[in-house]
Backbone bond lengths (Angstrom), bond angles and torsions (degrees), N, CA, C in turn:
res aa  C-N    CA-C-N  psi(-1)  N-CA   C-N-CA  omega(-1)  CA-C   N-CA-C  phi
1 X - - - 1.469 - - 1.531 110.56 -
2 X 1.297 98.63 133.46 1.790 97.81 -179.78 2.006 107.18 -68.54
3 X 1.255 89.76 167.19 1.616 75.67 176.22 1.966 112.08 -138.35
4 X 1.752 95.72 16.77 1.751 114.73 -178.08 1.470 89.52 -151.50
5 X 1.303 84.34 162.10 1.864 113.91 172.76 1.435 97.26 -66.06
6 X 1.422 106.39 144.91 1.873 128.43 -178.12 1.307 101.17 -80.20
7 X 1.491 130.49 -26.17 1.239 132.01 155.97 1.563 148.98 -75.07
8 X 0.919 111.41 -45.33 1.806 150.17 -179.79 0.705 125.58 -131.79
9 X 1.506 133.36 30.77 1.440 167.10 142.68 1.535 105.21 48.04
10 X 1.345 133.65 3.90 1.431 148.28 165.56 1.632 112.40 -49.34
11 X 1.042 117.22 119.72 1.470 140.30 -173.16 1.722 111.64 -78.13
12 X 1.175 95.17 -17.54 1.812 112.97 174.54 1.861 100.99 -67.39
13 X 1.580 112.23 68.82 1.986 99.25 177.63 1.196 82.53 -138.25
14 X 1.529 105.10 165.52 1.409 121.28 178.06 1.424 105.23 -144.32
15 X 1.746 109.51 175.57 1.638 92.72 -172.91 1.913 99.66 -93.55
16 X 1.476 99.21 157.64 1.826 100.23 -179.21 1.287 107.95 -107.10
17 X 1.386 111.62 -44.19 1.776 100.93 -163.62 1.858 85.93 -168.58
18 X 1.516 104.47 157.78 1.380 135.73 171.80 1.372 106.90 -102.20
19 X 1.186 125.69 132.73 1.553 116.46 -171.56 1.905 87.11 -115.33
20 X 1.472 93.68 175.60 1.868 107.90 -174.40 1.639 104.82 -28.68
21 X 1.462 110.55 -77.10 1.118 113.67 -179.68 1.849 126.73 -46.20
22 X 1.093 123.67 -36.17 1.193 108.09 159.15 1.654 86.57 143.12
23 X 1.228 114.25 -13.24 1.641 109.35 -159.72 1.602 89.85 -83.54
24 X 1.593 89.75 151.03 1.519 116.22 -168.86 1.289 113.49 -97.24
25 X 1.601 141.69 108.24 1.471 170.92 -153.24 1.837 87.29 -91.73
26 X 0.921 128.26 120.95 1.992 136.88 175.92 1.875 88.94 -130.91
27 X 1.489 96.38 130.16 1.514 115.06 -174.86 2.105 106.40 -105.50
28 X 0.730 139.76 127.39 1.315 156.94 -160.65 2.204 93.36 -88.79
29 X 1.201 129.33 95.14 1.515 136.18 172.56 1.980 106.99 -56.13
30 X 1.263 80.98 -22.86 1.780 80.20 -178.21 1.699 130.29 -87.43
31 X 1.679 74.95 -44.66 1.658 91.53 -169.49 1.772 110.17 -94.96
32 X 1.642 87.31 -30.58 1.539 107.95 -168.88 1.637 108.95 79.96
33 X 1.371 133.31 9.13 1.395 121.33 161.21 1.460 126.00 -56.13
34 X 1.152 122.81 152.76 1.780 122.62 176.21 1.316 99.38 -123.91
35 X 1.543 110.77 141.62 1.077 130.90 -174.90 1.835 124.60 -166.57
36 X 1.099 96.48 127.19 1.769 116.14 178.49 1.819 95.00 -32.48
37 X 1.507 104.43 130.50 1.555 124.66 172.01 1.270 104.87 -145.19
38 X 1.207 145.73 117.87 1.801 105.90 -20.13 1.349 95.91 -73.39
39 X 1.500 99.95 167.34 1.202 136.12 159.88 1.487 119.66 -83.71
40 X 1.150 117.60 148.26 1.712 136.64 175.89 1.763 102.05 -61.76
41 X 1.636 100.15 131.96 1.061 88.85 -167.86 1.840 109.27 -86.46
42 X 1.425 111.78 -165.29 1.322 118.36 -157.12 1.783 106.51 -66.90
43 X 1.126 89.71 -44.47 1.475 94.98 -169.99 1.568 116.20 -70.78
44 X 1.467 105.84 -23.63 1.651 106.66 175.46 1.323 113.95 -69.34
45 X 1.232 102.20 -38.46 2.169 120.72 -176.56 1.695 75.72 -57.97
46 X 1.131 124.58 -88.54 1.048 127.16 -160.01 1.714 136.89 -17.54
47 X 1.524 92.58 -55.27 1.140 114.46 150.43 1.695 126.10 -58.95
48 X 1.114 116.68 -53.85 1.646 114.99 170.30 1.247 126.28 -51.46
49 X 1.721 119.10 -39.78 1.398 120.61 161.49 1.930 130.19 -69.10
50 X 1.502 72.77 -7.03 1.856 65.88 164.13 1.362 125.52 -80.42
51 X 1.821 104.70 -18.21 1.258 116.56 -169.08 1.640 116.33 -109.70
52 X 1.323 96.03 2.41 1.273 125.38 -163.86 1.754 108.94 -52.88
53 X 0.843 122.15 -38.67 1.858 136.01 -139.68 2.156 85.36 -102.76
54 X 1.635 127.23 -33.81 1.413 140.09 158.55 1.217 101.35 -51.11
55 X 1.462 130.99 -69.05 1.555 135.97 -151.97 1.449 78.11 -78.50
56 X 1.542 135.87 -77.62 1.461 117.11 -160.79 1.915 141.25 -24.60
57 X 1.884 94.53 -16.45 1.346 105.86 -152.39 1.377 82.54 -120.71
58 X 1.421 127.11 -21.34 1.571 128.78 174.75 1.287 90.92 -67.51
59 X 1.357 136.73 -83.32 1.568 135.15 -152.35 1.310 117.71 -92.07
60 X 1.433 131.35 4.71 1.403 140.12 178.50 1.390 95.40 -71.90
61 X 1.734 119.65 142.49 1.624 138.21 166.07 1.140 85.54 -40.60
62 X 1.364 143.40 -87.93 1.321 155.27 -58.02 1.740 91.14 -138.26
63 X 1.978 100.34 -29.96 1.445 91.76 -178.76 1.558 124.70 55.67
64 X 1.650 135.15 -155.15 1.377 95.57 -165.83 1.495 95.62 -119.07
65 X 1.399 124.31 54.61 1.658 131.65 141.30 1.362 105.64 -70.71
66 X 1.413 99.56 142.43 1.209 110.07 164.22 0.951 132.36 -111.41
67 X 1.627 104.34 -22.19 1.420 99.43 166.75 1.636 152.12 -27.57
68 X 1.451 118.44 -48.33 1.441 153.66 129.82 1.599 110.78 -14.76
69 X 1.562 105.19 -61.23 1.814 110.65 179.49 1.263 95.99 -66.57
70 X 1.463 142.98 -75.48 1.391 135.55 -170.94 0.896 121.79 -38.49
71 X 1.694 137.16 -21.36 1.382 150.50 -158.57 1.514 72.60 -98.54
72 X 1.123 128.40 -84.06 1.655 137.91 -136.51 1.420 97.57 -61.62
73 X 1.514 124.56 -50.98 1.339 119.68 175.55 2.234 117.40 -61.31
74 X 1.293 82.07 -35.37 1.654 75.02 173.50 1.909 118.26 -55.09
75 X 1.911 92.25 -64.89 1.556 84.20 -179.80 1.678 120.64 -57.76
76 X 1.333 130.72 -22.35 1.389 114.33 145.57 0.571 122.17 23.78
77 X 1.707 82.23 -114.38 1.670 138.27 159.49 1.919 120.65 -8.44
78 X 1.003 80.17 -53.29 1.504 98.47 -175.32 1.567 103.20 -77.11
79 X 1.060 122.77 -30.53 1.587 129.10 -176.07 1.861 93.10 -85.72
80 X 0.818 122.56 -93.00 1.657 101.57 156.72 1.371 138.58 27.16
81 X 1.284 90.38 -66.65 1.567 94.14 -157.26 1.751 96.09 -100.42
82 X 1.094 118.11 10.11 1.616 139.28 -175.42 1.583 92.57 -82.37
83 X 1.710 131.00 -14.32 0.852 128.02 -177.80 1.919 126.15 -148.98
84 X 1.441 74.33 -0.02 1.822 85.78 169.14 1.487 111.80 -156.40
85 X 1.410 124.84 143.43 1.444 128.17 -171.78 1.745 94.95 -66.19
86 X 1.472 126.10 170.08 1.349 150.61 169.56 1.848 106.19 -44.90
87 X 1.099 162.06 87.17 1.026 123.49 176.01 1.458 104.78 -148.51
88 X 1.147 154.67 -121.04 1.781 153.12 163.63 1.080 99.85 -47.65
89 X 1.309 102.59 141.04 2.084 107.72 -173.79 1.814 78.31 -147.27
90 X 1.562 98.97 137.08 1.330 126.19 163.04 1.482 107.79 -113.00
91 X 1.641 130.04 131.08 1.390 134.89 177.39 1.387 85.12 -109.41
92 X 1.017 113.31 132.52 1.914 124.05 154.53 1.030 127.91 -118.87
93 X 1.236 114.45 82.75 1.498 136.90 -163.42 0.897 121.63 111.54
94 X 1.062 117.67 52.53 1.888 120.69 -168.05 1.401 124.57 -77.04
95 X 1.230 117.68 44.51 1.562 126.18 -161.05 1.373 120.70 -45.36
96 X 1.402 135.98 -50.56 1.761 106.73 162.01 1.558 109.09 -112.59
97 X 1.516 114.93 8.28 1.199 126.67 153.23 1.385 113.50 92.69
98 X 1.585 102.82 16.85 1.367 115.17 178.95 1.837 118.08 -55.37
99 X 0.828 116.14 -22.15 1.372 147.01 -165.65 1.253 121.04 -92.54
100 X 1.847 113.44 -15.88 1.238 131.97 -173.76 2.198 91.68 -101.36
101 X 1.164 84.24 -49.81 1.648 97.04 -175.37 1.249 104.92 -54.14
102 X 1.414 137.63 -61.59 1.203 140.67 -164.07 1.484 99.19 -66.25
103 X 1.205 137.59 -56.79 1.595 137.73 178.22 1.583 101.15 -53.91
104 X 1.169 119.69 -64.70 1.153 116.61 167.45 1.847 129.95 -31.62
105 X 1.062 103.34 -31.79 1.172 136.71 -160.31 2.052 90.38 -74.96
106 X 1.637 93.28 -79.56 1.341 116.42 157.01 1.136 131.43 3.71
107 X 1.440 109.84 -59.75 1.880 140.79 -161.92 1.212 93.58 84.78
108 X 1.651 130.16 65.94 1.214 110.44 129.29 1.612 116.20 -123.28
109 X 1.350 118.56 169.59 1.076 143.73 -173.29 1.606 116.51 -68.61
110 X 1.137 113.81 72.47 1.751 135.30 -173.45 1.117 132.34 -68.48
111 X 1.647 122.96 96.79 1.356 117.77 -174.57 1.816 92.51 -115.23
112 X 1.305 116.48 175.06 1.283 125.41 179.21 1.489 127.31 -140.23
113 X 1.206 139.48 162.98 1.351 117.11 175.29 1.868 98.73 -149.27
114 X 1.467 111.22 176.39 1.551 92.15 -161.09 1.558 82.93 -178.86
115 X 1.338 128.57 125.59 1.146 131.62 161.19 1.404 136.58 -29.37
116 X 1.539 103.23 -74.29 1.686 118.86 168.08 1.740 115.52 -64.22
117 X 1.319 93.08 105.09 1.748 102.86 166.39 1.587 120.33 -42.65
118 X 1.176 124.30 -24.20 1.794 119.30 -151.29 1.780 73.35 -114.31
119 X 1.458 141.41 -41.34 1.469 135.08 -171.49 1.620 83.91 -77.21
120 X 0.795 147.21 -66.92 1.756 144.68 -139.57 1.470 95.77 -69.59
121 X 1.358 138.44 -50.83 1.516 150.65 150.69 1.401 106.49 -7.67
122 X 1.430 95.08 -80.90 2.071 113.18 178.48 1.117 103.42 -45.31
123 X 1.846 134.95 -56.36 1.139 121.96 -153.92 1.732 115.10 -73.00
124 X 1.675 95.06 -35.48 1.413 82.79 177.94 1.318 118.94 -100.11
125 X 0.903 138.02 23.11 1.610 122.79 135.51 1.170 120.13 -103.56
126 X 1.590 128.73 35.18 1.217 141.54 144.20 1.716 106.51 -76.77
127 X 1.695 96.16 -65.22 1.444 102.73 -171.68 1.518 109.34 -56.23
128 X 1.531 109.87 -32.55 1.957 110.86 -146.15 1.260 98.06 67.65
129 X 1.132 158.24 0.57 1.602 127.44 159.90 1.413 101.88 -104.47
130 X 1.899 100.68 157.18 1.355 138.93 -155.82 2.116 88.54 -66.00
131 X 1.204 102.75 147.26 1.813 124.97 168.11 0.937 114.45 -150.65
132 X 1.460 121.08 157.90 1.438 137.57 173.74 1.570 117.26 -131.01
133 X 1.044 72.34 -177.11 1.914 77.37 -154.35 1.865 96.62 -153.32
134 X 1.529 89.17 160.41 1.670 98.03 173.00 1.908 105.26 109.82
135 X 1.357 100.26 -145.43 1.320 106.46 172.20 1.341 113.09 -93.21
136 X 1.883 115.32 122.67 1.411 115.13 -178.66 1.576 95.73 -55.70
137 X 0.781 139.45 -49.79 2.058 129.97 -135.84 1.668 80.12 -84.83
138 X 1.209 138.76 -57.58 1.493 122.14 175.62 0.838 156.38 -70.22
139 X 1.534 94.14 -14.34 2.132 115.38 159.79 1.524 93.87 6.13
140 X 1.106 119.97 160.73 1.210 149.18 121.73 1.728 127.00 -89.66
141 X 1.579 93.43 86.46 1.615 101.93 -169.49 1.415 109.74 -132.04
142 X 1.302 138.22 125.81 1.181 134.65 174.12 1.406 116.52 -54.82
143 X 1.226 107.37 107.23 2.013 120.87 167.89 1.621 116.36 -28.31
144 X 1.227 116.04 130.28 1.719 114.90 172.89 1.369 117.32 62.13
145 X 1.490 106.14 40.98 1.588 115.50 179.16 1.289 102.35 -118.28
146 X 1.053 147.86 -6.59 1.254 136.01 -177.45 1.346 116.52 -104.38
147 X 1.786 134.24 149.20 1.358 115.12 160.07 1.058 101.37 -122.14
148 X 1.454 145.26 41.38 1.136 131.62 137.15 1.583 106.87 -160.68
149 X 1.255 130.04 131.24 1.238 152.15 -167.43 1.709 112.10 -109.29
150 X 1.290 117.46 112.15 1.390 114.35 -151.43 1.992 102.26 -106.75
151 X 1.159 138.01 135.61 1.373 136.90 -179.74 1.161 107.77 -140.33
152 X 1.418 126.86 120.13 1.849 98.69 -156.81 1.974 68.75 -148.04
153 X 1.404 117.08 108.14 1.556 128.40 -170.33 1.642 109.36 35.24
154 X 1.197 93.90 71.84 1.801 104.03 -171.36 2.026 107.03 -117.09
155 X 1.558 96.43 -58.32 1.316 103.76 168.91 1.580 142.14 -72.20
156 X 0.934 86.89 26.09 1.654 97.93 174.88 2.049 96.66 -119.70
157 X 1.064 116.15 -6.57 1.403 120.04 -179.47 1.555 112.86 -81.59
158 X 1.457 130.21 -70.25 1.361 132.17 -159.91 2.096 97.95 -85.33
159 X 1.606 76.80 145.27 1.336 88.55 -176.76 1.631 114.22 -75.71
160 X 1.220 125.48 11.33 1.264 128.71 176.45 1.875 122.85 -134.79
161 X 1.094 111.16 48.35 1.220 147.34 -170.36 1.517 111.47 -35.90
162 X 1.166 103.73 -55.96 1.778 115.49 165.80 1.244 117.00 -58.04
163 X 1.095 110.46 -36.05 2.003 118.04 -175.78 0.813 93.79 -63.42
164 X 1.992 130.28 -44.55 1.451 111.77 -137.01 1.866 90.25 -89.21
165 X 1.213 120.79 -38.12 1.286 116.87 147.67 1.067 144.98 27.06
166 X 1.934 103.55 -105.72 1.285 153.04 129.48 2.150 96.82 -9.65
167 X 0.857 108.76 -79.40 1.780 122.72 -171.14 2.050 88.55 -53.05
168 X 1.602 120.31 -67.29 1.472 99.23 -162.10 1.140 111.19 -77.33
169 X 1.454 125.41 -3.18 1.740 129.64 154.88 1.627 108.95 -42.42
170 X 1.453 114.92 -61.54 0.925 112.92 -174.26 1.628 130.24 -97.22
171 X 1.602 103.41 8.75 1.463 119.48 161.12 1.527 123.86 -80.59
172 X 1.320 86.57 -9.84 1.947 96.54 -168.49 1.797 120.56 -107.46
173 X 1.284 109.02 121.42 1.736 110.25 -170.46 1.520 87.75 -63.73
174 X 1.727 105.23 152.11 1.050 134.36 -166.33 1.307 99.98 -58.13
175 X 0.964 131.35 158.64 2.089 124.08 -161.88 1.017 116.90 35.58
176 X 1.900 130.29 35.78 0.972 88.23 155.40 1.570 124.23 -115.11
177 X 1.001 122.22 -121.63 1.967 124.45 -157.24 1.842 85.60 -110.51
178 X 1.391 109.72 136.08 1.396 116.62 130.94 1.377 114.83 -93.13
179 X 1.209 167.03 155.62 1.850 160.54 72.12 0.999 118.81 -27.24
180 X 1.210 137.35 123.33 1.475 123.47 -177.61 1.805 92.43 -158.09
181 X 1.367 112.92 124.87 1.529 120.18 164.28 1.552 105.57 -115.51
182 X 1.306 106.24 149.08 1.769 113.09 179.34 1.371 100.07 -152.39
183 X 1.579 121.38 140.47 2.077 112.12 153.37 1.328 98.42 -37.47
184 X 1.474 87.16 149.19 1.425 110.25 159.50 1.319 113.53 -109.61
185 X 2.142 113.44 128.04 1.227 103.63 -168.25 1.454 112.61 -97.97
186 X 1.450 108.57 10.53 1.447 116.57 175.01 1.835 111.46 -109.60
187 X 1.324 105.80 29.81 1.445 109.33 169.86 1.439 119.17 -70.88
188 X 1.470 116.55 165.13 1.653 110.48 -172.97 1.697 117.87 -77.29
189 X 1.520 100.23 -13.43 1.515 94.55 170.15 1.254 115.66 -94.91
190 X 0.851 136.85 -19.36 1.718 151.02 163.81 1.550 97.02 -57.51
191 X 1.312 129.61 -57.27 1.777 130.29 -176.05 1.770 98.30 -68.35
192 X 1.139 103.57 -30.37 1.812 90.10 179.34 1.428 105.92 -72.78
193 X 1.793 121.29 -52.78 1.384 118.57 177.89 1.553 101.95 -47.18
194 X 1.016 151.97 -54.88 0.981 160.43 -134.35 2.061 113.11 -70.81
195 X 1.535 87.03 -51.19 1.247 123.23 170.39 1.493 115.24 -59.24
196 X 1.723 115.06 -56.20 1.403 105.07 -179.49 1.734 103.64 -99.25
197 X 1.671 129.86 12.98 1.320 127.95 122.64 1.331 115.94 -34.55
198 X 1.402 127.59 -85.36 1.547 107.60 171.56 1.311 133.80 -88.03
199 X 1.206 100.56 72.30 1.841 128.58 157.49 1.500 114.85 -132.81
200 X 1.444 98.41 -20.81 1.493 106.21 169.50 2.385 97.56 92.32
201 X 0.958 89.40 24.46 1.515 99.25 -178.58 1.368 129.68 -88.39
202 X 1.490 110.42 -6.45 1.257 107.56 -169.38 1.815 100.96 -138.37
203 X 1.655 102.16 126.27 1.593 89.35 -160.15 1.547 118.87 -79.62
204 X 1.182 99.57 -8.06 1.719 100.92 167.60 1.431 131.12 -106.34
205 X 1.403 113.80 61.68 1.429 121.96 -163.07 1.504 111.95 -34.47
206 X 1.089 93.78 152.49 1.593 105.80 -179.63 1.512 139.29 42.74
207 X 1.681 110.91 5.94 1.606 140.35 -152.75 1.773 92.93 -69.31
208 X 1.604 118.53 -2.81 1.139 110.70 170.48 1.573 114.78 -79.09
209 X 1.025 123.88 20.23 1.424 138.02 -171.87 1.278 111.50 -72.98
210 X 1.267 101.02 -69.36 1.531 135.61 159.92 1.930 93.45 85.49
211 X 1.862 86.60 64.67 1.674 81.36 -170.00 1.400 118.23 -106.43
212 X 1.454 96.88 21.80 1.635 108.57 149.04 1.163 130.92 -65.74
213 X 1.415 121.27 -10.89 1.548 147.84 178.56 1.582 123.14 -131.69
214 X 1.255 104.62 -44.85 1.326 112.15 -158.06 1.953 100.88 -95.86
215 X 1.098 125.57 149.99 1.362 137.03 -173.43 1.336 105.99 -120.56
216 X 1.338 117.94 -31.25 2.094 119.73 -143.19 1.327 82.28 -148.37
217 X 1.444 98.37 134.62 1.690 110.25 175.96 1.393 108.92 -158.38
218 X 1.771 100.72 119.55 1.559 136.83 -154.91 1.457 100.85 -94.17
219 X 1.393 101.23 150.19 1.400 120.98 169.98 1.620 103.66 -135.15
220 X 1.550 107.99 110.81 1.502 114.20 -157.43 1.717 113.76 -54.93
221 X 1.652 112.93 -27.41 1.770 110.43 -171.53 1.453 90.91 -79.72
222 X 1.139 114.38 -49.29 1.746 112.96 -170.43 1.799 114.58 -65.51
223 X 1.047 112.21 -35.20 1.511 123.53 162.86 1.358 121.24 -54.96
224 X 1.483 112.56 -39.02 1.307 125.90 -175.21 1.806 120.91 -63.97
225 X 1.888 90.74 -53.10 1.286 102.60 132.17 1.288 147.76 -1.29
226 X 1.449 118.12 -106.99 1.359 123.50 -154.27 2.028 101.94 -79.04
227 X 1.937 96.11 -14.67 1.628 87.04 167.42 1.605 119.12 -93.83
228 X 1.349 106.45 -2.44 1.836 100.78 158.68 1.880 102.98 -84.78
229 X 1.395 141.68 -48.83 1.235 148.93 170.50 1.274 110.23 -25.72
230 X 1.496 107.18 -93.63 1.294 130.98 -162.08 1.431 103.64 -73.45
231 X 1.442 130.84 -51.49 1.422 126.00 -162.53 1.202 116.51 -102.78
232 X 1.493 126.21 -4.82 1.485 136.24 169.48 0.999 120.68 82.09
233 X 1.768 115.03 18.76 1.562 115.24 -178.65 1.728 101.92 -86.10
234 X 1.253 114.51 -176.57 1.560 134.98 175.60 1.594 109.17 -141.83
235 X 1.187 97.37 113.87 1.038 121.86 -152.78 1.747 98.49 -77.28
236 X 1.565 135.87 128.41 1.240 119.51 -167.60 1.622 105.61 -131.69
237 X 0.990 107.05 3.40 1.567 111.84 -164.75 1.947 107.07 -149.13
238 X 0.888 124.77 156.35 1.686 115.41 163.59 1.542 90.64 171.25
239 X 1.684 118.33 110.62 1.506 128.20 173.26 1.835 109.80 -146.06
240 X 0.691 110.59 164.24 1.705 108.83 -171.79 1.932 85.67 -75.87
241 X 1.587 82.50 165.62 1.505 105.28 -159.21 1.531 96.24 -123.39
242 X 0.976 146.51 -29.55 1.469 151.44 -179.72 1.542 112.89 -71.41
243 X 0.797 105.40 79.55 2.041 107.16 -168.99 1.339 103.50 -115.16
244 X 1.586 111.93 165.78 1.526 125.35 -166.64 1.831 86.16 -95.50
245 X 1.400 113.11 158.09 1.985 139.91 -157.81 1.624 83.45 -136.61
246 X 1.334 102.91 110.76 1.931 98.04 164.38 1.680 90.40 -122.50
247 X 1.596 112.67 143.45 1.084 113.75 149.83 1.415 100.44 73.78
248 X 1.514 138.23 -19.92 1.473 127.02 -152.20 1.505 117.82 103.22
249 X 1.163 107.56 4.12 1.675 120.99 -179.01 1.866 116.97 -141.32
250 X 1.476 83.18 125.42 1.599 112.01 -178.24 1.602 108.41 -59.86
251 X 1.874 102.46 117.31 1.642 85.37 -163.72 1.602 91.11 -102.54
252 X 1.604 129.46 131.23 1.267 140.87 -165.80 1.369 111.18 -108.49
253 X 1.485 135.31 110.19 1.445 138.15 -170.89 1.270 108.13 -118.60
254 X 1.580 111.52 143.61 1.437 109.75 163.69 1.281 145.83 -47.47
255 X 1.494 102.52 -7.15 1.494 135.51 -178.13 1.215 110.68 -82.11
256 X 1.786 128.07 -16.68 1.439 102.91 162.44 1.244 109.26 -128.58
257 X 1.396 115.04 65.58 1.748 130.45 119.65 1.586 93.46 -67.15
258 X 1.164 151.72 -50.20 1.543 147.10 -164.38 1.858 77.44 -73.64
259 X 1.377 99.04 154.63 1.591 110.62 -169.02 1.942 87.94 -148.67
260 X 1.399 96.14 80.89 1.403 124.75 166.50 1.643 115.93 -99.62
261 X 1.646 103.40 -32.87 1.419 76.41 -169.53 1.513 130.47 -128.36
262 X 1.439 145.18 -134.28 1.450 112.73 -126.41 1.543 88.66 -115.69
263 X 1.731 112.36 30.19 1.815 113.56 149.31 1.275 89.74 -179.32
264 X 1.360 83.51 148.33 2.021 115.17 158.95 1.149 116.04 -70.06
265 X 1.566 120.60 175.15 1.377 130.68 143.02 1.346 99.16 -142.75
266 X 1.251 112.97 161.76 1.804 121.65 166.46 1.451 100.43 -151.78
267 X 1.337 93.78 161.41 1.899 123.97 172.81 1.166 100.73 -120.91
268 X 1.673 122.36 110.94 1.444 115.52 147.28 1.116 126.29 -108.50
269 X 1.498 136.65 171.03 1.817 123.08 175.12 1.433 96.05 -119.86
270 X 1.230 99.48 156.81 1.620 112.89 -162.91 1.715 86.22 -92.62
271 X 1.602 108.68 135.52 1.376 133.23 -166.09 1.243 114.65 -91.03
């Protein structure tokens, strides 16, 4: 059992809710993060990310078009660069590396990183660009080399969330970009499940968890938070991330500054 927040390492958590399966949801009093107590141990993660990149293309919207991903990674991109020139790009988690291509694509300077050693292998001599592998928090990576650090549904995965943090704090030249998209667990359909959760209405309590995958679960104002606080970013951007693809193009509305739906994204610059 953990006995602090995976983020803000504060010992102030309590338990919130039991979801279908039985696993126990622990809420953070400080930060307000939610997160799996216990956690899955090492060797199961381990095992799941080998298989990880199959299940992604089983339950992904998008399924295995890509079209849609290239769109979604471009406008990013484009949101991005609204605040930093082209230059070192870190992917963290670059799962079929669509995300490496499009930056790449860009003119920027594309490295990648990826849990599974024998998948991280394949990808980059698919792509030709450089990856890493192993433990993110111990990389062997030169400090203040990067200007933009890419997380695109990454942090809700590793069971040590703050570390990984902590590590692109100090991977990133001074101004530069975090990216980071995650669910949002304070979206309006998540507060409705939530709602006919206690009525006893819905037979798979809490299955919005999605804690067959997911470990860490964000609430975008409070998130926004504890990474201007604790990690010294400035927060420059924060709009829902789940948008309608017409034609090959990301359609962008004024409607998500309102952060209703079922993920965020943000831009911060390292302070």
């Amino acid at each position: 059992m953990l006995s602090s927040c995976t983020i803000c390492n504060s010992g102030n958590i309590k338990f919130y809710l039991k979801d279908y399966k039985g696993i126990q949801i622990f809420i953070c009093n400080s930060c307000r993060t939610q997160f799996m107590n216990p956690q899955y141990s090492d060797r199961y993660l381990s095992d799941f990310y080998a298989q990880y990149q199959i299940k992604d293309f089983k339950h992904h919207r998008y399924g295995d078009d890509k079209t849609p991903r290239f769109a979604k990674h471009d406008d990013n991109l484009r949101l991005i660069e609204n605040f930093v020139r082209p230059g070192k790009f870190l992917s963290v988690g670059s799962g079929n590396g669509i995300d490496m291509e499009v930056a790449s694509g860009r003119g920027w300077a594309v490295e990648g990183y990826e849990v599974d050693e024998e998948f991280t292998k394949i990808l980059s001599e698919s792509l030709k660009l450089p990856m890493h592998t192993g433990n993110f928090v111990t990389l062997d990576l030169k400090n203040k080399t990067y200007d933009c650090v890419y997380l695109n549904h990454v942090i809700e995965h590793p069971k040590n969330p703050g570390q990984y943090l902590e590590k692109i704090t100090a991977l990133l030249k001074n101004g530069g970009i975090l990216y980071l998209a995650t669910p949002n667990i304070h979206s309006f359909s998540i507060r409705l499940k939530k709602l006919l959760d206690f009525f006893g209405l819905r037979k798979k309590k809490a299955s919005y968890y999605d804690t067959w995958q997911h470990l860490t679960y964000y609430n975008p104002r409070y998130f926004s938070r504890v990474l201007e606080k604790k990690f010294g970013f400035e927060v420059l951007h924060l709009s829902n991330d789940v948008k309608s693809i017409t034609n090959g193009k990301v359609q962008n509305t004024v409607l998500d500054k309102w952060l209703f739906k079922s993920g965020f994204r943000l831009v911060a610059r390292k302070g």
